[in-house]
PQR file of N, CA, C, O and H, with PARSE charges and radii, in Angstrom:
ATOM      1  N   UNK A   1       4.998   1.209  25.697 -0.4000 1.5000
ATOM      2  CA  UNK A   1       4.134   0.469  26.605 -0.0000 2.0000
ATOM      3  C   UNK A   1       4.434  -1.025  26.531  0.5500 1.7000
ATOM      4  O   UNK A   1       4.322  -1.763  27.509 -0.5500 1.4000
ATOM      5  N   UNK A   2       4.884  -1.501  25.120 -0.4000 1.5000
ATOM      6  CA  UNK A   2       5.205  -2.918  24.586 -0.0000 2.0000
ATOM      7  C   UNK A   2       6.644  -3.325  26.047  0.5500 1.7000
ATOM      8  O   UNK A   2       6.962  -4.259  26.782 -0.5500 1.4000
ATOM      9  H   UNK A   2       4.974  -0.901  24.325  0.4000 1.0000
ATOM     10  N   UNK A   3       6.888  -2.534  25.873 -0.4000 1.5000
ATOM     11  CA  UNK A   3       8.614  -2.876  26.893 -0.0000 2.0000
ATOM     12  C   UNK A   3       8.448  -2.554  27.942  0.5500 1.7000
ATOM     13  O   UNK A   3       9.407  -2.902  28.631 -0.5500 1.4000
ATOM     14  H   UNK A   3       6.630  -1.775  25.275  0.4000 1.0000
ATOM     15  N   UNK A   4       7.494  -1.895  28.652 -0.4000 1.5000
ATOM     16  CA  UNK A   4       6.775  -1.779  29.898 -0.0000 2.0000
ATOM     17  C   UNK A   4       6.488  -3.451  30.443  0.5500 1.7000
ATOM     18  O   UNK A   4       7.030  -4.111  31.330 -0.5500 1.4000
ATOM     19  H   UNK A   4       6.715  -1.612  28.093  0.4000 1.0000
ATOM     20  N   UNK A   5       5.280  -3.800  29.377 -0.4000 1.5000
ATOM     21  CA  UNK A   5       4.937  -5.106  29.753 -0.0000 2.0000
ATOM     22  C   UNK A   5       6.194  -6.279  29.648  0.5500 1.7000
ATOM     23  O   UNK A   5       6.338  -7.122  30.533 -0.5500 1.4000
ATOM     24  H   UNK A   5       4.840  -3.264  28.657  0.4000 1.0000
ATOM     25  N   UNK A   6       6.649  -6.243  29.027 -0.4000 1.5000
ATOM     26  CA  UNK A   6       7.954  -7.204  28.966 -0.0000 2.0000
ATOM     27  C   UNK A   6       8.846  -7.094  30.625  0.5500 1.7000
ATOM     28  O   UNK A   6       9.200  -8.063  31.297 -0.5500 1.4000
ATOM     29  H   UNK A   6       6.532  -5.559  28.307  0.4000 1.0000
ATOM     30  N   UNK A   7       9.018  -5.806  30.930 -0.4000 1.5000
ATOM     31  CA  UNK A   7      10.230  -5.738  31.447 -0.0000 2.0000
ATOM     32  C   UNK A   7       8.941  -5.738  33.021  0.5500 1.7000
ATOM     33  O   UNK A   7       9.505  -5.573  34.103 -0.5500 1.4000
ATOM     34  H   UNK A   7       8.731  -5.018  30.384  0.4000 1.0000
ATOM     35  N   UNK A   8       7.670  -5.879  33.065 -0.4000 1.5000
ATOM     36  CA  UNK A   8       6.527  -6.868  34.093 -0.0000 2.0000
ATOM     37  C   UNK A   8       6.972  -7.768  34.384  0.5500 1.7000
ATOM     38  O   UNK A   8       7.687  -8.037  35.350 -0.5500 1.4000
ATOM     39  H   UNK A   8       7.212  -6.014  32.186  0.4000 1.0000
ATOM     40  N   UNK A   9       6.404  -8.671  33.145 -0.4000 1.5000
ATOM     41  CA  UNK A   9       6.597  -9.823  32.846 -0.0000 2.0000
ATOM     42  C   UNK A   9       7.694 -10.831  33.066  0.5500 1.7000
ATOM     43  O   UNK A   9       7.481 -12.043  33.011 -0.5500 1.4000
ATOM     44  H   UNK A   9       5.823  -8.452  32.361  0.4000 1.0000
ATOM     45  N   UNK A  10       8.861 -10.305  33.314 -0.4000 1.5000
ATOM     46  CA  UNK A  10       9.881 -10.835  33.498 -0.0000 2.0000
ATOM     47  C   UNK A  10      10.235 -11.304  34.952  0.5500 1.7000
ATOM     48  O   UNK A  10      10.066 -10.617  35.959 -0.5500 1.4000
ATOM     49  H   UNK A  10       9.033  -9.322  33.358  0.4000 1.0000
ATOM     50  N   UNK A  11      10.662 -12.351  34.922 -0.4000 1.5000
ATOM     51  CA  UNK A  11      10.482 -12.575  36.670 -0.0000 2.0000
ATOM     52  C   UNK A  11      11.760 -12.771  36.774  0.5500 1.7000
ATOM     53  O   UNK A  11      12.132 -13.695  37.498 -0.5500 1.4000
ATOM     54  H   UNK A  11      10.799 -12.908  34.103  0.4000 1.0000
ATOM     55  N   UNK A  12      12.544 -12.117  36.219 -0.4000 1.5000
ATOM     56  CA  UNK A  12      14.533 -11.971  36.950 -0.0000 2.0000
ATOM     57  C   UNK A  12      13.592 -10.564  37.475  0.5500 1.7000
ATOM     58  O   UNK A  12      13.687 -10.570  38.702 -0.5500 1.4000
ATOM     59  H   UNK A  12      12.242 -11.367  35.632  0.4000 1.0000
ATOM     60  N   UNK A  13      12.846  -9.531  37.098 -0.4000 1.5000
ATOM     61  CA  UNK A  13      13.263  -8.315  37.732 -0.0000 2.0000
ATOM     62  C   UNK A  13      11.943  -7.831  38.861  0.5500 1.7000
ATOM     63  O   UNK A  13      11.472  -6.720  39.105 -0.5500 1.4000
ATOM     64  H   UNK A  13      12.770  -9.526  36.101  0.4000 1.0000
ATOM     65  N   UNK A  14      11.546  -9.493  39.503 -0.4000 1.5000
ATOM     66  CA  UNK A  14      11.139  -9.303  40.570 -0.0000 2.0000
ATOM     67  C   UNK A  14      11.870 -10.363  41.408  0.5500 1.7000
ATOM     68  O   UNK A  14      12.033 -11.527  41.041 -0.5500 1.4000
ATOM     69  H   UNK A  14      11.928 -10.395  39.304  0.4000 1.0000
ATOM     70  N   UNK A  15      12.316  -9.814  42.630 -0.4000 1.5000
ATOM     71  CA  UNK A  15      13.163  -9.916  43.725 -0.0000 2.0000
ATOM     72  C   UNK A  15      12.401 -10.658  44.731  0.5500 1.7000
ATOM     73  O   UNK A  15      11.505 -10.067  45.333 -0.5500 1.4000
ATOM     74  H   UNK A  15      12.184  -8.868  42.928  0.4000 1.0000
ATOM     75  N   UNK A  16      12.685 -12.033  45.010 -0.4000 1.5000
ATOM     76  CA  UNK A  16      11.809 -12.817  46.094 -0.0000 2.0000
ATOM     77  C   UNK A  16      10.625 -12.622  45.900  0.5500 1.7000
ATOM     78  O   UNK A  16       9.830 -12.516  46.834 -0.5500 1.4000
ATOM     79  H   UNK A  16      13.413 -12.514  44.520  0.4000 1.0000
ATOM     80  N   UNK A  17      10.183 -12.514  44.279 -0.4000 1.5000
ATOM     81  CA  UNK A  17       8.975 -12.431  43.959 -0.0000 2.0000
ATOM     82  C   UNK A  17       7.505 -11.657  44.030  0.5500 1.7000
ATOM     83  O   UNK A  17       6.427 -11.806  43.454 -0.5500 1.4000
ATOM     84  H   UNK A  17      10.828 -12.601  43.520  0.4000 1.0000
ATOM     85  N   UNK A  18       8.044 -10.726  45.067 -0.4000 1.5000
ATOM     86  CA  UNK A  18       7.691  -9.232  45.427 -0.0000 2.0000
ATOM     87  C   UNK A  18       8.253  -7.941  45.323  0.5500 1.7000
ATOM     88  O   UNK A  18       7.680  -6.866  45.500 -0.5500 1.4000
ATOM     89  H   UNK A  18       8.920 -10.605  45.534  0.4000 1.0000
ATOM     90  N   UNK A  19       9.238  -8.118  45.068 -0.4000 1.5000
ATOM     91  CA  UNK A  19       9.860  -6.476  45.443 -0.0000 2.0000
ATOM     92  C   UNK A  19      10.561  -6.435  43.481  0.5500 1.7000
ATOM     93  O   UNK A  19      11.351  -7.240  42.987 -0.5500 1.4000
ATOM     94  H   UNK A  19       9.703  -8.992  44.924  0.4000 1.0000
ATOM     95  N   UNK A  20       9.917  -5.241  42.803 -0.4000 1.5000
ATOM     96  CA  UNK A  20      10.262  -4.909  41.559 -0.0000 2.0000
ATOM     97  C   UNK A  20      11.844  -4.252  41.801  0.5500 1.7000
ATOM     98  O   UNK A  20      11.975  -3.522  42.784 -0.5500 1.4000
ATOM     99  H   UNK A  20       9.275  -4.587  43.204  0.4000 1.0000
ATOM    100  N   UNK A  21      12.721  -4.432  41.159 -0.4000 1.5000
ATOM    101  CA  UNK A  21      13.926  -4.064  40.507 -0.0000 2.0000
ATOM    102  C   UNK A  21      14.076  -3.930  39.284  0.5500 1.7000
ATOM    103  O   UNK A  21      14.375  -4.980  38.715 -0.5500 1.4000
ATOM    104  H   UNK A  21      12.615  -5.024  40.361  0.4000 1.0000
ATOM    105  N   UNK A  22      13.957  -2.764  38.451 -0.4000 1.5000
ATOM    106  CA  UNK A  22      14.753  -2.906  37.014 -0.0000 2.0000
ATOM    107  C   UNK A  22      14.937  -1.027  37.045  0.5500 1.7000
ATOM    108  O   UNK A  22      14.179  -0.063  37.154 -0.5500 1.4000
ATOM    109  H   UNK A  22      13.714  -1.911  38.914  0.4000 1.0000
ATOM    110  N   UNK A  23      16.105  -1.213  36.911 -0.4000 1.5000
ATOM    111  CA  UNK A  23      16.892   0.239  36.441 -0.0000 2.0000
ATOM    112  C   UNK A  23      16.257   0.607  35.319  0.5500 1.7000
ATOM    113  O   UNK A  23      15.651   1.667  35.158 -0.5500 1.4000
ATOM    114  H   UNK A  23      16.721  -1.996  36.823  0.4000 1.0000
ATOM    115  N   UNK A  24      16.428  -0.493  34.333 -0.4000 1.5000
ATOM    116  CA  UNK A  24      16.047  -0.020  32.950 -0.0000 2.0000
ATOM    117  C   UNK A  24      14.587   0.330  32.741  0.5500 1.7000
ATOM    118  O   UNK A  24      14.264   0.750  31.630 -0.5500 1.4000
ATOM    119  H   UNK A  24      16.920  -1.354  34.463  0.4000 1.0000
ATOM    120  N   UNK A  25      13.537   0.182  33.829 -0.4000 1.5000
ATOM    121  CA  UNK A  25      11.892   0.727  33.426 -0.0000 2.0000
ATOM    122  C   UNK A  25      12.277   2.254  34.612  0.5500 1.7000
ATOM    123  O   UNK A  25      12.876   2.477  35.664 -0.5500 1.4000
ATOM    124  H   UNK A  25      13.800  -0.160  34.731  0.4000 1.0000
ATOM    125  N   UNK A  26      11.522   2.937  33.639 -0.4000 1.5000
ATOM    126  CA  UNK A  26      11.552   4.453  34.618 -0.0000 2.0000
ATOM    127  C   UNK A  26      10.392   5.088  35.012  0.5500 1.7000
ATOM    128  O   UNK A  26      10.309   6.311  35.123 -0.5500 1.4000
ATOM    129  H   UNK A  26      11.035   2.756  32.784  0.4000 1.0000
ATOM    130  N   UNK A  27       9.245   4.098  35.290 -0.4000 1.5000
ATOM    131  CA  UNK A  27       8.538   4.429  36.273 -0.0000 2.0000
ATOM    132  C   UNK A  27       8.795   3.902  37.421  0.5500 1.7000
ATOM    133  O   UNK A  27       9.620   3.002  37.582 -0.5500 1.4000
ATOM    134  H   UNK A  27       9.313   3.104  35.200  0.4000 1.0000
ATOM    135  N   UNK A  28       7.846   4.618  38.664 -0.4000 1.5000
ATOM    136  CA  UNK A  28       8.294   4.314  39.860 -0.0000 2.0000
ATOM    137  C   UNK A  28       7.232   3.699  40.062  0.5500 1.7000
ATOM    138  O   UNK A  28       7.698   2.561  40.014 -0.5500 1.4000
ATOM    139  H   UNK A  28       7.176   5.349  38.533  0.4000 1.0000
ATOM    140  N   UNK A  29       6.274   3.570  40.231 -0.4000 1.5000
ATOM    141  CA  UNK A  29       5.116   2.865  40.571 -0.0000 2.0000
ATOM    142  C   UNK A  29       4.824   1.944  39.564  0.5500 1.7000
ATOM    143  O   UNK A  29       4.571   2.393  38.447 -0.5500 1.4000
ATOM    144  H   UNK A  29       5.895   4.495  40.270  0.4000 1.0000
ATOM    145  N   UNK A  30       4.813   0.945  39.720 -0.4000 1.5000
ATOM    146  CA  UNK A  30       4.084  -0.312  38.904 -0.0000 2.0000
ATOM    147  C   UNK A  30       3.187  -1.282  39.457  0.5500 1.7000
ATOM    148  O   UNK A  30       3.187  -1.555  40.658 -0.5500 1.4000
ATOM    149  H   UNK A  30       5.019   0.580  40.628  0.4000 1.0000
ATOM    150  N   UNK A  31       2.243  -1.935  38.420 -0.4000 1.5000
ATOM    151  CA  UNK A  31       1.329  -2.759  39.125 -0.0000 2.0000
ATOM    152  C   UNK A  31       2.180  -4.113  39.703  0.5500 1.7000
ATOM    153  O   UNK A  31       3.050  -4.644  39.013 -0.5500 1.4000
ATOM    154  H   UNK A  31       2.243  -1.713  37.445  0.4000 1.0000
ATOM    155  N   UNK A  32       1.865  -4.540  40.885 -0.4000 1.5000
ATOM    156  CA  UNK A  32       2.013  -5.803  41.441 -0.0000 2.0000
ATOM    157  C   UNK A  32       2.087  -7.089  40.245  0.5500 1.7000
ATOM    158  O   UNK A  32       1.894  -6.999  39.032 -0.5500 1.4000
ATOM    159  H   UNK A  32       1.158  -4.109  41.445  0.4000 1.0000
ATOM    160  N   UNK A  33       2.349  -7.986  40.856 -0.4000 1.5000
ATOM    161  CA  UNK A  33       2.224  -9.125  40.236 -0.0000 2.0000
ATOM    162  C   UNK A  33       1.006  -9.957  39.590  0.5500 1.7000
ATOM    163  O   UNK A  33       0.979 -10.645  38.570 -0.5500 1.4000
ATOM    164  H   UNK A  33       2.506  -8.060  41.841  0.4000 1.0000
ATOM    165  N   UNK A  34      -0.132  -9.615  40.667 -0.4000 1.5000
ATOM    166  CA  UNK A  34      -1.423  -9.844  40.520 -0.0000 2.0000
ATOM    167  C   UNK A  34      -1.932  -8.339  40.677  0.5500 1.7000
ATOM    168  O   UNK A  34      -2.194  -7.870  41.785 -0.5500 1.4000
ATOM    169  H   UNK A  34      -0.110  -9.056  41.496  0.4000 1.0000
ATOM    170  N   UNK A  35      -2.062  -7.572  39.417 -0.4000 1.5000
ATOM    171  CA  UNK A  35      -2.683  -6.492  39.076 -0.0000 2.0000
ATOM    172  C   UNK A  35      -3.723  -5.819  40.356  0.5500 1.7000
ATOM    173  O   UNK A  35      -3.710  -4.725  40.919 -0.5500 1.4000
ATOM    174  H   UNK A  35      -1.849  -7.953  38.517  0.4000 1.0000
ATOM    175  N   UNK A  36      -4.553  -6.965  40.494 -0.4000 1.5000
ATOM    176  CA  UNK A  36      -6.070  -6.496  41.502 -0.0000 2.0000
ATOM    177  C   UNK A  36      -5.453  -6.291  42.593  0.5500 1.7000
ATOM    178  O   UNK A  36      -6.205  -5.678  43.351 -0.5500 1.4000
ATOM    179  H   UNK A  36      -4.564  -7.854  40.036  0.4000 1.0000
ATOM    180  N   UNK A  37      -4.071  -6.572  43.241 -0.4000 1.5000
ATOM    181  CA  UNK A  37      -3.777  -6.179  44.984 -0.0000 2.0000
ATOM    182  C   UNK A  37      -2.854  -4.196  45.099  0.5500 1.7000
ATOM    183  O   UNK A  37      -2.538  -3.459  46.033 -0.5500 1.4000
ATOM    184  H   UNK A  37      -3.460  -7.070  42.625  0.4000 1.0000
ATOM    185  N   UNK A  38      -2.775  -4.120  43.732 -0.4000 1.5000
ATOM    186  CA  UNK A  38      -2.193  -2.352  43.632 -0.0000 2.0000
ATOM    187  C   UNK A  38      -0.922  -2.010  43.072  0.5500 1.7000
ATOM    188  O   UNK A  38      -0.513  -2.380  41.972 -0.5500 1.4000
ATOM    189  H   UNK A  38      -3.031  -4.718  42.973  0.4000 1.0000
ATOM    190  N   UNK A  39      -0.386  -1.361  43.801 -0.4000 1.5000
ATOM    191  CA  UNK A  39       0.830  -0.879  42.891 -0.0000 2.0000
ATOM    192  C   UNK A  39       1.940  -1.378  43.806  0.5500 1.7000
ATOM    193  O   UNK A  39       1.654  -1.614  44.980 -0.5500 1.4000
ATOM    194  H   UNK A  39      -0.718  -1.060  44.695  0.4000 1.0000
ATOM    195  N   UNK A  40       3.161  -1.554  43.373 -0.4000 1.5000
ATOM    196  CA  UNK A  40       4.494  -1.721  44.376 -0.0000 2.0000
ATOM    197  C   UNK A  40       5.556  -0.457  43.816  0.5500 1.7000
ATOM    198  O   UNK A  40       5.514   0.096  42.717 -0.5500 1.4000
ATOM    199  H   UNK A  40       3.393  -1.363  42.419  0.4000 1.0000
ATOM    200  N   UNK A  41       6.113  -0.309  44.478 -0.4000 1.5000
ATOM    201  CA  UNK A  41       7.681   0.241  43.833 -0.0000 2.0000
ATOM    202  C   UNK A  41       8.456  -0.253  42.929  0.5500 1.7000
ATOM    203  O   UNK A  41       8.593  -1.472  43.031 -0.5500 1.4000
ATOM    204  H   UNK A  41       6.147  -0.759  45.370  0.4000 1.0000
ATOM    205  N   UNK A  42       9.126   0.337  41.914 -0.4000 1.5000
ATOM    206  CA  UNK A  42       9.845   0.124  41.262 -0.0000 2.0000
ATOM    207  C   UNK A  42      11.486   0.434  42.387  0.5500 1.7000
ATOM    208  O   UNK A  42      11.949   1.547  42.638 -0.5500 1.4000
ATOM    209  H   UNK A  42       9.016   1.327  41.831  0.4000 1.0000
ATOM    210  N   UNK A  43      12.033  -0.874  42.854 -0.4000 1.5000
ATOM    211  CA  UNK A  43      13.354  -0.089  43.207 -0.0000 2.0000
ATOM    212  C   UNK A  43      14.540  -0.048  42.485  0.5500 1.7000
ATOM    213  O   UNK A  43      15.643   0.075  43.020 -0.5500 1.4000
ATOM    214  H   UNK A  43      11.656  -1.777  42.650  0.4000 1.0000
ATOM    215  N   UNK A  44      14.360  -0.144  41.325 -0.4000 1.5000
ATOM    216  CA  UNK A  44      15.401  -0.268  40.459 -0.0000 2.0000
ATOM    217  C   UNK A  44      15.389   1.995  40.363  0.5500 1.7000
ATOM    218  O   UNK A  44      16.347   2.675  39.993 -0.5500 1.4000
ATOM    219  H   UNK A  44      13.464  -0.244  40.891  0.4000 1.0000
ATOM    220  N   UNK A  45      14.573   2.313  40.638 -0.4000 1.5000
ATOM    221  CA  UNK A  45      14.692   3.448  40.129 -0.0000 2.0000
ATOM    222  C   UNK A  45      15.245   4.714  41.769  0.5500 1.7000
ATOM    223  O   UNK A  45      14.858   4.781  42.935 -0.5500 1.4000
ATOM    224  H   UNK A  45      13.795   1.761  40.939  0.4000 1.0000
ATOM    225  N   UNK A  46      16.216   5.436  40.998 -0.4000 1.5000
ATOM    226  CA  UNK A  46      16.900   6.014  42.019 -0.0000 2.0000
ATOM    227  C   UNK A  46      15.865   7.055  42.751  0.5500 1.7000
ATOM    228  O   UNK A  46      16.094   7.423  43.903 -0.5500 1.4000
ATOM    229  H   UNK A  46      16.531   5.382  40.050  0.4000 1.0000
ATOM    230  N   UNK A  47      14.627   7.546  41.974 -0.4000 1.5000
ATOM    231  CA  UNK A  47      13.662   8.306  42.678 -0.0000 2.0000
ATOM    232  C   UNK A  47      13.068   7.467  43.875  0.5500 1.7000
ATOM    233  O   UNK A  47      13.277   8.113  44.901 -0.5500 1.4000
ATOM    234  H   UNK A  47      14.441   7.248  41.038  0.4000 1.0000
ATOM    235  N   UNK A  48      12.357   6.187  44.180 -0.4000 1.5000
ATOM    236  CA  UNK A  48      11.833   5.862  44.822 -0.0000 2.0000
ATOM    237  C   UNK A  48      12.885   5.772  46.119  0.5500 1.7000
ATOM    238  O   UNK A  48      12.547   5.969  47.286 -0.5500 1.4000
ATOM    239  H   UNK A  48      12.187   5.662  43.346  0.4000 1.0000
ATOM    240  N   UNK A  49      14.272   5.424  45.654 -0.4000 1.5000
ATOM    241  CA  UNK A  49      15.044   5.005  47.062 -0.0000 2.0000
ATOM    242  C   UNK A  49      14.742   6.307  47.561  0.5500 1.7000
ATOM    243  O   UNK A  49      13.955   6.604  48.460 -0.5500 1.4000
ATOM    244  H   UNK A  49      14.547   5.264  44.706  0.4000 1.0000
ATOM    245  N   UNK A  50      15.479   7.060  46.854 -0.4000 1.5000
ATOM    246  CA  UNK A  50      15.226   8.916  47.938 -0.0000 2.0000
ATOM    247  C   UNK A  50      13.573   9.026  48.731  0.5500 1.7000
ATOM    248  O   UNK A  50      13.358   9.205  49.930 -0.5500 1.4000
ATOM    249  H   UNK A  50      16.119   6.820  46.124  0.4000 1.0000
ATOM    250  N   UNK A  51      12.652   8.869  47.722 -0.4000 1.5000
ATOM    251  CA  UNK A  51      11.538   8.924  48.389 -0.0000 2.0000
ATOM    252  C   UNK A  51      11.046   8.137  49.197  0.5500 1.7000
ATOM    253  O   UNK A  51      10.048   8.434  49.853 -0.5500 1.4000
ATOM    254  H   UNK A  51      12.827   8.724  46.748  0.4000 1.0000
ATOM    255  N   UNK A  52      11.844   6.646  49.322 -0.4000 1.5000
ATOM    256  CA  UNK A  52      11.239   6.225  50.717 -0.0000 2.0000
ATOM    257  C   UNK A  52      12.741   6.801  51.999  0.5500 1.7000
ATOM    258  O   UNK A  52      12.492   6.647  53.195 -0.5500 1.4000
ATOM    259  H   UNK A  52      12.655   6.405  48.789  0.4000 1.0000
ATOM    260  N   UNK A  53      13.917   7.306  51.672 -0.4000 1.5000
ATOM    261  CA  UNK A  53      14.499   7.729  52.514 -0.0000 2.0000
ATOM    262  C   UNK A  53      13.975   8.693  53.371  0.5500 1.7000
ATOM    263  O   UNK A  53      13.725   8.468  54.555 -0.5500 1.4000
ATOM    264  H   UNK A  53      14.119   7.431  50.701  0.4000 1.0000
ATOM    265  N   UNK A  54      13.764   9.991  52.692 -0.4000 1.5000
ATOM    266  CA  UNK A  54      13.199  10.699  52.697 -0.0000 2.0000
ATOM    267  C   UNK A  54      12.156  10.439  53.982  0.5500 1.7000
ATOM    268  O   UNK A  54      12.334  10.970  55.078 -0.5500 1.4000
ATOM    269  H   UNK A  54      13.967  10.174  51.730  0.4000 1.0000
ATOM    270  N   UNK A  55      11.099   9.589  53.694 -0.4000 1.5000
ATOM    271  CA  UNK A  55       9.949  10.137  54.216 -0.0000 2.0000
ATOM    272  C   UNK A  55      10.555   8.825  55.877  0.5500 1.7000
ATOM    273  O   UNK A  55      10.125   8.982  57.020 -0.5500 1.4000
ATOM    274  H   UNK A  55      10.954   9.159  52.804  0.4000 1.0000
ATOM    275  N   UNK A  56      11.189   8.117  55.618 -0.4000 1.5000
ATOM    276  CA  UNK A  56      11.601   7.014  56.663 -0.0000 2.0000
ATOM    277  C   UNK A  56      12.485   8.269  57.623  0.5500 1.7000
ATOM    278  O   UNK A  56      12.428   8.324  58.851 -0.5500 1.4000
ATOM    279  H   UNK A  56      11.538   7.989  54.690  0.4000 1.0000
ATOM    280  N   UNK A  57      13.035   8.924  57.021 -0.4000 1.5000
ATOM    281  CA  UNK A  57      13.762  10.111  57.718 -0.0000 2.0000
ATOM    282  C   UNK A  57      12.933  11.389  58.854  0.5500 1.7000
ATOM    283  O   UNK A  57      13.154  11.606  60.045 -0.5500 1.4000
ATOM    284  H   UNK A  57      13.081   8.879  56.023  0.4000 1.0000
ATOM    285  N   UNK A  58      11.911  12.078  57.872 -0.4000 1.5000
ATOM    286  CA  UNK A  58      10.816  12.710  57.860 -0.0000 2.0000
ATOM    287  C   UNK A  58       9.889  11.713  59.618  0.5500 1.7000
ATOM    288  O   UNK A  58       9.576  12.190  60.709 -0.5500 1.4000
ATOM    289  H   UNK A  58      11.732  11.901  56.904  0.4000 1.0000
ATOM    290  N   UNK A  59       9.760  10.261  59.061 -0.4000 1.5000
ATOM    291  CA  UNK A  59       8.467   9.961  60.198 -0.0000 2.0000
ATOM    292  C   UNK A  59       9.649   9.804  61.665  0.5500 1.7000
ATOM    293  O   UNK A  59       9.311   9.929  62.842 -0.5500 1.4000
ATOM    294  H   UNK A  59      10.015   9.874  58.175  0.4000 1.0000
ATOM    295  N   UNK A  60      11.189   9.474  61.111 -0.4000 1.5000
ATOM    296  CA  UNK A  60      11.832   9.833  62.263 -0.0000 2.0000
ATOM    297  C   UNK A  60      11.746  10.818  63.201  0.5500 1.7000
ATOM    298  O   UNK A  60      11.456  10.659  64.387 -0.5500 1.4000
ATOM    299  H   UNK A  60      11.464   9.372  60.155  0.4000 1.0000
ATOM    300  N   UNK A  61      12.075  12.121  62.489 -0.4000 1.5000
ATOM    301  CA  UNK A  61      12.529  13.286  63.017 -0.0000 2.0000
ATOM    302  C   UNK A  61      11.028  13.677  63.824  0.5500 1.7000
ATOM    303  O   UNK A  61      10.993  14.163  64.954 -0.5500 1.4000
ATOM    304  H   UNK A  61      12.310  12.250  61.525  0.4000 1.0000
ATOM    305  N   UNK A  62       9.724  13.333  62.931 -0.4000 1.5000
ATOM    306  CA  UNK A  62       8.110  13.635  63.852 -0.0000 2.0000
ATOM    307  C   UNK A  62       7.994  12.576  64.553  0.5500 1.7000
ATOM    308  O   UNK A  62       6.972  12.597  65.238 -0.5500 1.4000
ATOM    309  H   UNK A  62       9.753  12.938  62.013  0.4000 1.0000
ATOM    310  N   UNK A  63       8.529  11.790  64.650 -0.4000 1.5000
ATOM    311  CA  UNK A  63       8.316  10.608  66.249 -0.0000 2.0000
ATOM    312  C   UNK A  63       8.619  11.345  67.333  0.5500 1.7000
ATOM    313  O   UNK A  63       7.875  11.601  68.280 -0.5500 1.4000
ATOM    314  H   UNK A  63       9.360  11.773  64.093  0.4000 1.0000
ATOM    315  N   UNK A  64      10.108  11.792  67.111 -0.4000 1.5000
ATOM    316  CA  UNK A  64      10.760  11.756  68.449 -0.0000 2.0000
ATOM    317  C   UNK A  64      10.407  13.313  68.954  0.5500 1.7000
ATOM    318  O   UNK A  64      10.797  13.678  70.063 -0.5500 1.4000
ATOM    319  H   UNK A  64      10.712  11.584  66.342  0.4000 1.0000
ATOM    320  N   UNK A  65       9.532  14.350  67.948 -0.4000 1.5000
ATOM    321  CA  UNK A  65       9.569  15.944  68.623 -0.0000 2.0000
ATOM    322  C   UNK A  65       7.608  15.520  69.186  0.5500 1.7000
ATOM    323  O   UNK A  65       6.917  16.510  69.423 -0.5500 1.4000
ATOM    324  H   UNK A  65       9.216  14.053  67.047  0.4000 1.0000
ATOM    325  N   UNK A  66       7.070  14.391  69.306 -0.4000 1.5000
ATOM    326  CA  UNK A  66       5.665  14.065  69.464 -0.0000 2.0000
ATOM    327  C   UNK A  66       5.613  13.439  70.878  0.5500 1.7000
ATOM    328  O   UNK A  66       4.543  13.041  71.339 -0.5500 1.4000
ATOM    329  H   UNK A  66       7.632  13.587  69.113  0.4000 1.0000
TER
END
């Protein structure tokens, strides 16, 4: 949990100061910067890219049969 908060804390592994990147934490969901506004993505982690492909794919394919 100690290296959880560190690898937060660190502001190389937030990206324009919003968007989380670190390979090396392996959750996908983490709290924001300011805790109280929710969770962001971790995109350092190869699950979240698939899962926002995925579903960016998914709201494609139900747009266009609607």
């Amino acid at each position: 949990m100690k290296e959880e908060n560190n690898f937060h804390n660190d502001p190389q592994n937030w990206k324009l100061g919003i968007f989380y990147f670190n390979p090396k934490d392996k959750r996908v969901l983490v709290l924001k910067r300011m805790p109280g506004l929710g969770v962001t993505f971790n995109f350092g982690n190869p699950f979240t890219v698939i899962a926002i492909l995925l579903t960016v794919i998914l709201i494609g394919i139900f747009s266009k049969t609607s």
